[in-house]
C-alpha positions in Angstrom: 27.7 -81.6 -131.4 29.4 -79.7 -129.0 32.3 -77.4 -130.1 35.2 -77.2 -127.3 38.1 -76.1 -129.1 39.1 -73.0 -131.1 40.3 -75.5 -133.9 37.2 -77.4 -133.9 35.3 -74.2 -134.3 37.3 -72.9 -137.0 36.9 -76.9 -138.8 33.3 -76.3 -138.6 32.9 -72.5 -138.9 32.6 -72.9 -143.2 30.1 -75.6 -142.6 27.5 -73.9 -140.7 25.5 -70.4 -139.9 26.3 -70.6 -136.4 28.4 -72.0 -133.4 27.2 -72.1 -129.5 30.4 -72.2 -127.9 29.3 -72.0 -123.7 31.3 -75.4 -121.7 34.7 -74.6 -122.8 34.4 -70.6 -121.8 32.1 -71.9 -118.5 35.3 -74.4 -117.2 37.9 -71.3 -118.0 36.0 -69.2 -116.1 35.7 -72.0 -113.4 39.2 -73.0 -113.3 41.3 -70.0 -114.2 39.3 -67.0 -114.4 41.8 -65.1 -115.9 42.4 -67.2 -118.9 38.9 -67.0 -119.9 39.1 -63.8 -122.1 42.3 -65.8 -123.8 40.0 -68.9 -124.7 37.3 -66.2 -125.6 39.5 -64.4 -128.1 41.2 -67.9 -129.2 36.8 -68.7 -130.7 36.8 -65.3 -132.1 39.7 -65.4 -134.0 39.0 -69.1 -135.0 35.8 -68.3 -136.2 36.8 -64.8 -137.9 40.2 -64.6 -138.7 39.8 -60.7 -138.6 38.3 -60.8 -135.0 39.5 -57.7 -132.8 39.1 -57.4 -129.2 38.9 -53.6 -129.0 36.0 -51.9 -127.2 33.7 -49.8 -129.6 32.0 -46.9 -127.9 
């Protein structure tokens, strides 16, 4: 099943151990690169409400 959405993740995300999210980040990156660390950050935070997208030395 393939997960395209942040709220489709975060439906799933108490189901399972894992989610492969590549096609929706892939056509971001595709048709506006610059919105692809937006999607990106929209998984991680639907997946893990606590998410952070700080760098770590």
């Amino acid at each position: 099943m393939g997960i395209s959405t942040p709220a489709l993740a975060e439906r799933v995300a108490p189901l399972v151990d894992a989610v492969v999210i590549g096609t929706p980040v892939v056509r971001a990156l595709m048709a506006s690169p610059e919105q692809a660390p937006v999607l990106t950050t929209a998984f991680a935070h639907a997946l893990y409400p606590y998410a952070t997208t700080e760098t770590r030395a």
